[in-house]
C-alpha positions in Angstrom: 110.5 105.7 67.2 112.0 106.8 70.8 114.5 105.1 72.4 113.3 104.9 75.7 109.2 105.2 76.8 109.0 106.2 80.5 105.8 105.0 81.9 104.6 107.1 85.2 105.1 111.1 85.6 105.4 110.1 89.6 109.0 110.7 91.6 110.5 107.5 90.1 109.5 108.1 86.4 110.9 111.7 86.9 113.9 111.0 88.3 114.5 108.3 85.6 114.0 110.9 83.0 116.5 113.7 84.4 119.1 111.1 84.5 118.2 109.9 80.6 118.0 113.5 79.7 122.0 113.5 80.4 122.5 110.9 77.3 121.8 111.8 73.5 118.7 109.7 73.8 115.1 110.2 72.6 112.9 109.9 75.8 109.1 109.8 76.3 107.0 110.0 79.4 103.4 109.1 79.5 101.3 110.2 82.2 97.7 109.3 82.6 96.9 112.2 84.8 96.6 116.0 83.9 100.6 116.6 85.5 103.1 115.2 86.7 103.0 114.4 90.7 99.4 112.4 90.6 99.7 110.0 92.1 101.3 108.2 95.2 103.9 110.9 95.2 101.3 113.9 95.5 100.2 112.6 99.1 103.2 111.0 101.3 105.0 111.8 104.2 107.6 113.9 102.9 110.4 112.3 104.6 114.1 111.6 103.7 114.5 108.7 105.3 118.4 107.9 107.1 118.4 104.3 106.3 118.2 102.3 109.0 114.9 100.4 108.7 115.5 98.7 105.6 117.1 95.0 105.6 120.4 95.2 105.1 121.3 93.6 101.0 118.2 94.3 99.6 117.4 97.1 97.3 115.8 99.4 99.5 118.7 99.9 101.9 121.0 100.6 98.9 118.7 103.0 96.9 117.5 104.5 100.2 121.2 105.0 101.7 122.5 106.7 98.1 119.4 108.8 97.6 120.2 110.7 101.4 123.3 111.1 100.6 122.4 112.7 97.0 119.4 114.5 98.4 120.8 117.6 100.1 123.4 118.8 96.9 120.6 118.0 94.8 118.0 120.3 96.6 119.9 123.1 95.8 120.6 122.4 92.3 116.8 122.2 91.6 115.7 124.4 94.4 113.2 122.1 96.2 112.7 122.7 99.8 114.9 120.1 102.2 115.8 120.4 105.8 117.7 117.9 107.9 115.6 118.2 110.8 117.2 114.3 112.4 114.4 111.8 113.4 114.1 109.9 116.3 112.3 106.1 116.8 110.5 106.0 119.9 110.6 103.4 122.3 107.6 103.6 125.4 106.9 101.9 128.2 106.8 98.3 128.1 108.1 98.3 124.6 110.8 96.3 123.4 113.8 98.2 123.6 115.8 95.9 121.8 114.3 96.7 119.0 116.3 100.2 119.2 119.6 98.4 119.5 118.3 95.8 116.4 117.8 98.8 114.3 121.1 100.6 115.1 122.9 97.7 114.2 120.7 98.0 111.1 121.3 101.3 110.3 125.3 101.0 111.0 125.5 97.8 108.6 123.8 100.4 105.8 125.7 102.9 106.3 124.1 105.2 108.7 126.1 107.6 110.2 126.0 109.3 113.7 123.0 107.0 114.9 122.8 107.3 118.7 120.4 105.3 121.0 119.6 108.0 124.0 117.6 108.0 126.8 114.4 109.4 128.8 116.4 112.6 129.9 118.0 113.2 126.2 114.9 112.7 124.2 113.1 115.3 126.4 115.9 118.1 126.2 115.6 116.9 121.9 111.8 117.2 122.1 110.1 118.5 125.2 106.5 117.9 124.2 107.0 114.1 123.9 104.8 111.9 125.4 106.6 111.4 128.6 105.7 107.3 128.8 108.8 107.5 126.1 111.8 106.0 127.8 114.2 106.6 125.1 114.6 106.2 121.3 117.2 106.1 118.2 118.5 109.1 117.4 119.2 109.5 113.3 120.6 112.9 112.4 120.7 112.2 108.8 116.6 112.1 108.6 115.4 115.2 106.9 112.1 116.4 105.5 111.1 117.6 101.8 108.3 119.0 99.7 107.5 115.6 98.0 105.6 118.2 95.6 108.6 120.4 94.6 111.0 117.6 93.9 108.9 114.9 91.6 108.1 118.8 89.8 111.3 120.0 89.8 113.1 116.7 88.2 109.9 116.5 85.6 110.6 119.9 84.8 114.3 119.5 84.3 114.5 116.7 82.7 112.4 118.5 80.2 114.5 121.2 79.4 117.1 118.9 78.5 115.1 117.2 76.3 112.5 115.0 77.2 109.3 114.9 76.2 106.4 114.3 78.6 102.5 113.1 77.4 99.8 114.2 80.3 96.5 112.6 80.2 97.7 109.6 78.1 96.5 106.4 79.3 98.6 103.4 78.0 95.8 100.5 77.4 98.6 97.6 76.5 102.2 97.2 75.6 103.9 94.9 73.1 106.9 93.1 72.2 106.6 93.3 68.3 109.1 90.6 66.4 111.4 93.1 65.8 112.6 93.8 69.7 110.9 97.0 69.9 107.8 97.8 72.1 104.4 98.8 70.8 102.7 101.1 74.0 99.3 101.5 72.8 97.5 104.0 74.6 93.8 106.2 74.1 95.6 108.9 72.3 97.5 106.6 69.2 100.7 103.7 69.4 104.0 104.4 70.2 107.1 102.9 69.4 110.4 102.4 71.4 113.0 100.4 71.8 113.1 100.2 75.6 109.8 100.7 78.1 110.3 101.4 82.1 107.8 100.4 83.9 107.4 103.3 87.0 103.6 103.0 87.0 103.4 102.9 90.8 100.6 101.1 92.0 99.5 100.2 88.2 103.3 98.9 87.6 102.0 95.4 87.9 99.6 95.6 85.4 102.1 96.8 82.7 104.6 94.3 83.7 102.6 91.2 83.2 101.2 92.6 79.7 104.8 91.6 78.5 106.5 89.3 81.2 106.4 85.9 82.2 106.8 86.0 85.6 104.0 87.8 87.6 104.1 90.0 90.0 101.5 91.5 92.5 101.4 95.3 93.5 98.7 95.9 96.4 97.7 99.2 96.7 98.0 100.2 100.8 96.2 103.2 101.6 97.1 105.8 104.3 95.6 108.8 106.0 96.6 112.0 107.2 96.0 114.6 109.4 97.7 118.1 108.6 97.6 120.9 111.3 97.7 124.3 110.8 100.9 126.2 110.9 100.4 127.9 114.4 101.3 124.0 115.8 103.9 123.5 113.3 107.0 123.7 116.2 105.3 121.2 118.6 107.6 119.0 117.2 111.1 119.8 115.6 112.5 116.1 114.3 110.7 113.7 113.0 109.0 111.3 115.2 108.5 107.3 114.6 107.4 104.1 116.6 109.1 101.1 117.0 108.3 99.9 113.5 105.7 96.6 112.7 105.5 94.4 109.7 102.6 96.9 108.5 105.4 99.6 108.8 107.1 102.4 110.2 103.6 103.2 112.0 101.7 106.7 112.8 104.6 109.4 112.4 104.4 113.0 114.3 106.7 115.7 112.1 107.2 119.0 111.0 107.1 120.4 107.5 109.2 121.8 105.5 106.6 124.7 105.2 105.7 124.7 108.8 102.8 122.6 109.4 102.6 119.8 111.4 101.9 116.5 109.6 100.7 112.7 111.7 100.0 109.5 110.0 99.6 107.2 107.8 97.0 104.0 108.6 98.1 101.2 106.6 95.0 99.4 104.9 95.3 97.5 102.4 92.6 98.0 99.8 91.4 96.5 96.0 90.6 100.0 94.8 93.8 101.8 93.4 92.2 104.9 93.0 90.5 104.9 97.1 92.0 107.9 98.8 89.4 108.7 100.5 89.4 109.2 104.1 87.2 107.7 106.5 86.3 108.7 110.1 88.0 105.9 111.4 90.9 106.0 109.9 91.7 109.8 110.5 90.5 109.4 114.5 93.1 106.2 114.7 95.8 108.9 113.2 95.1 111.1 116.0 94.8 108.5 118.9 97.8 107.2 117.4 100.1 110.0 117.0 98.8 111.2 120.8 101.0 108.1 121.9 104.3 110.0 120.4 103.2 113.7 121.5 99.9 113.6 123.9 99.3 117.6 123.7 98.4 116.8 120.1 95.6 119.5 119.4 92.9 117.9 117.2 91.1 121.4 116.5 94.3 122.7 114.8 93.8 120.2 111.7 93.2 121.9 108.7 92.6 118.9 106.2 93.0 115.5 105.9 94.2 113.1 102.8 95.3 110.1 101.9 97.4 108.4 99.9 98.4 104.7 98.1 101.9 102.8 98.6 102.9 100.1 96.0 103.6 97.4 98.2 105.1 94.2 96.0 104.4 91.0 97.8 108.4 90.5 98.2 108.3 93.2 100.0 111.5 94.7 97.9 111.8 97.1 95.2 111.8 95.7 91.3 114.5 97.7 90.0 116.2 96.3 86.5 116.1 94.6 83.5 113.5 91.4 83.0 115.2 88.6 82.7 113.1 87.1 80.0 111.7 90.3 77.9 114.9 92.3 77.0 114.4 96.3 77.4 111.6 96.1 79.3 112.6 98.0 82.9 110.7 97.6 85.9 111.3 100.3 88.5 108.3 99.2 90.5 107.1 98.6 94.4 108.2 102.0 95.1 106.3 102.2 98.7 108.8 104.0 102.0 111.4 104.5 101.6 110.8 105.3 97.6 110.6 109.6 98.0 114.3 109.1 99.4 115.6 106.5 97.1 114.4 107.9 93.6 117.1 109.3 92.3 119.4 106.7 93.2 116.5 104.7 91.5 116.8 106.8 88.6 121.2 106.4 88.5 120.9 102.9 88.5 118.0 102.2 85.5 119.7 104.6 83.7 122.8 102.7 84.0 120.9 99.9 83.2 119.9 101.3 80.2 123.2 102.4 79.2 124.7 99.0 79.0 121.4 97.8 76.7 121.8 101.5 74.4 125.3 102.9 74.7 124.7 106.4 74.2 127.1 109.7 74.6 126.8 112.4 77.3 125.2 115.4 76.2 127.7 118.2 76.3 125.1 121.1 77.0 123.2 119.1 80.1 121.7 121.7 82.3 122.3 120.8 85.6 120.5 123.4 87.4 117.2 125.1 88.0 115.4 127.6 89.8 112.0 127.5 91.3 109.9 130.5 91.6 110.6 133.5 93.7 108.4 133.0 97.0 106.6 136.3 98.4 105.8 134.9 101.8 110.0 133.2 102.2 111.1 136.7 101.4 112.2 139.6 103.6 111.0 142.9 103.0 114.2 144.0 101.2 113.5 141.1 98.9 110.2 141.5 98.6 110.4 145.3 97.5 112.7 143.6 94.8 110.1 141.5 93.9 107.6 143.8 93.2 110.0 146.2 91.7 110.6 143.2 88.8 107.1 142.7 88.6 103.9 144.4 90.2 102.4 141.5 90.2 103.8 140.0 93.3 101.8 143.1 95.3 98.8 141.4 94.2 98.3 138.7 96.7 95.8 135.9 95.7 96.0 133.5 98.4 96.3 135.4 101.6 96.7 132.1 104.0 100.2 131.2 102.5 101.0 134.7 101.2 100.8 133.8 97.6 100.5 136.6 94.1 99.7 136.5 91.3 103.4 136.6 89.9 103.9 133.6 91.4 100.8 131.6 90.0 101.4 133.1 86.1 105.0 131.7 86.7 103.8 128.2 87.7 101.2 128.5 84.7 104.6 129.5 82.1 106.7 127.6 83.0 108.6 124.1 81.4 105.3 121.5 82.1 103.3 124.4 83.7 100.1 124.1 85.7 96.6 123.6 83.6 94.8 122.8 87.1 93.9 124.2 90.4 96.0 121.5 92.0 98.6 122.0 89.5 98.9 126.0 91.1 98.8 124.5 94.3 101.1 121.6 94.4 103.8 124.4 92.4 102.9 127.9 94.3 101.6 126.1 97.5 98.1 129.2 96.7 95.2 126.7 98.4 97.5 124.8 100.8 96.5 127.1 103.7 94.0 127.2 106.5 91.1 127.9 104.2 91.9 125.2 101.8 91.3 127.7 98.6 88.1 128.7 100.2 89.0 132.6 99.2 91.8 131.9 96.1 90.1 129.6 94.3 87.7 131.8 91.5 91.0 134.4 91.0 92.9 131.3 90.7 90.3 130.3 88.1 90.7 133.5 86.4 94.0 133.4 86.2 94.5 130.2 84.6 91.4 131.1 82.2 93.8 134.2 80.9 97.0 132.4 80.9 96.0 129.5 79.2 93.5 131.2 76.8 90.7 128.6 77.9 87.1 129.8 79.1 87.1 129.4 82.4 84.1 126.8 81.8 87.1 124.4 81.2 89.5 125.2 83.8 89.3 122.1 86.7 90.8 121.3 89.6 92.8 118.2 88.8 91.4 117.2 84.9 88.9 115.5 83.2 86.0 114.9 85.7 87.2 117.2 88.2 84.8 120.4 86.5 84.8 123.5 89.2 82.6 125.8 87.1 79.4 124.2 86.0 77.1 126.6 84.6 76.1 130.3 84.7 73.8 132.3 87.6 74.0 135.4 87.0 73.5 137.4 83.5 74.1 141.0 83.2 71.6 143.0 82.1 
């Protein structure tokens, strides 16, 4: 029997279970996928939003305004890559501008602080390679940018070294309220049992809440595309550009990475299939006409891949964050769409509160609070970097020469708490693939690697789990 049952390995399950793993509770996660970091949060913007867009009283300008001001401290307890970079909403020619002064006002009622509405003459001397048809914009120095990657890993992986238990590739088919209070989560790998079920299932969330509950709600899946250029246009931009924002959202974005690309979009179509993140040459030629309206020197030839991604968008248009009100223990933390990367682990303070008033449990006394990521090569100087090797020869072997990756750093992603099993789990830990060849040259030593690490024949080693089969067959026999 566990206490609590976690359902969704995403940023919001995560989060939920580093703040449960503080308590002297038995927690569970279930993950359908292969690893943490799946699904909506493997392909977002990667933005810490400040906080002025959402409508002040509802829950996403509470859990949005808490999780920036959490974000920063908490970066450097987990070591995940942050950087206030400040973003700026443009406002062009002909465009409302009153829409900047609505949104300040916004932003101040929050709690934003140092919002500034500046002109034609300011924005340029903030960003000289904007479209010069801008005639001024909202300044927000709080925005910042983040590895959406390291920080849905880094909580997962915390959280279980203090305790919690996480099942990959488990699909939960239906859950159930037994007589006894308790939930049944039956799933294709055996039943469960706990006393308490969250519901972080992202764009799936409202299929697990109307197994159970009464009222229904409706999660539509909105898909949205991307265009990532390579690193040599990564400072064509240094904040975070946005539009004036619609009722389909913020709008095509222009921004830097925290690893030095250059990243425009999303498109916002909504779509039946939650599993369609494909892209499609219209949508990825409207991210690049769009973003040319924030920065018009936008150089298409520099993109290096394109993806896309699902938001959870709840018909309310708010996040679902508490107890039911007619099936007690059953916790939604779902509709998780912008600004939910920012507000997680505010998310994740409040459910577990929640959950603390339904199962008063004590503080654990040896919580680990910290936790290191792994060594980079390429963010290194050479001092460091002779260390490096010095510890371990393998960081002189370098496997994935576009992002300066070794093999240290690949065997360390494998070992470690919740450790990689896939191509993409390397990638989305190590960052070996993410460069301008796309794992054109890494891929078969990354292969290898994993084969030896894992003690599996490479025949089984894939590139995101069952279905996604890189090796297929033999060519070549020796003689």
């Amino acid at each position: 029997m566990e206490d609590v049952i976690i359902i969704g390995a995403g940023v919001t399950g995560a989060a939920v279970a580093r703040e449960l793993s503080k308590r002297e509770l038995k927690v569970l996660v279930i993950e359908k996928n292969s690893d943490v970091c799946e699904g909506t949060s493997k392909a977002n913007s990667g933005i810490a939003h400040g906080g002025y867009d959402a409508l002040p009283g509802t829950l996403k300008a509470r859990f949005n305004i808490r999780g920036s001001l959490l974000l920063k401290q908490l970066s450097k307890d987990l070591d995940f890559a942050y950087k206030q970079n400040g973003s700026l909403v443009l406002c062009p020619e002909g465009g409302d501008r009153s829409m900047l002064e609505v949104l300040y006002k916004r932003g101040e009622k929050n709690g934003v602080k140092g919002l500034e509405i500046i002109d034609k003459d300011r924005l340029k001397e903030l960003e000289p390679n904007v479209n010069d048809r801008m005639t001024g914009a909202l300044y927000v120095p709080t925005g910042a940018i983040m590895c959406p990657f390291s920080f849905n890993i880094a909580l997962a992986e915390n959280a279980s070294v203090n305790g919690v238990r996480f099942r990959l590739s488990t699909e939960v088919k239906e859950i159930v309220k037994e007589a006894d209070g308790n939930f049944r989560v039956i799933t294709d790998k055996g039943d469960f049992l706990s006393k308490l079920v969250v519901n972080a299932a992202g764009v799936y969330a409202d299929k697990f809440h109307n197994m159970v509950c009464p009222d229904k709600i409706r999660i539509d899946a909105v898909k949205g595309e991307y265009c990532l250029f390579d690193k040599a246009v990564g400072d064509l931009v240094s904040h975070t550009l946005f539009t004036l924002p619609t009722q389909k959202g913020k709008g095509v974005l222009v921004t830097p990475t925290v690893h030095g690309n250059l990243l425009v979009g999303p498109t916002a179509e909504t779509v039946e299939d939650k599993e369609a993140v494909n892209t499609t040459m219209e949508g990825l030629a409207q991210v690049l006409d769009k973003g040319a309206l924030s920065v018009e020197s936008l150089p298409a030839r520099k993109v290096i891949t394109s993806f896309a991604g699902l938001r959870a968008h709840e018909a309310g248009g708010d996040f679902i964050v508490g107890e039911n009100k007619d099936v007690k223990g059953f916790i939604d933390a779902a509709g998780i769409e912008s600004p939910g990367l920012t507000a997680a682990i505010a998310i994740g303070e409040y459910v577990a509160e929640v959950i603390n008033g339904i199962l008063p449990s004590g503080k654990k006394a040896d919580f680990i609070a910290t936790r290191k990521g792994i060594p980079s090569l390429a963010l290194a100087d050479d001092e460091e970097r002779q260390q490096l090797i010095k510890k371990d020869p393998a960081y002189a072997n370098v496997i994935c020469r576009c992002e300066l990756v070794s093999e240290a750093e690949i065997v360390q992603a494998i070992n470690r708490p919740l450790g990689a099993t896939t191509l993409d789990g390397v990638k989305r830990r190590v960052r070996a693939g993410m460069g301008r060849c796309q794992a054109g040259f890494c891929s078969p030593k990354v292969v290898e690697i994993l084969s030896r690490e894992l003690g599996r024949d490479a025949m089984e080693i894939t590139k995101a789990g069952e279905g996604s089969d890189i090796l297929k067959g033999i060519n070549k026999h020796e003689a």
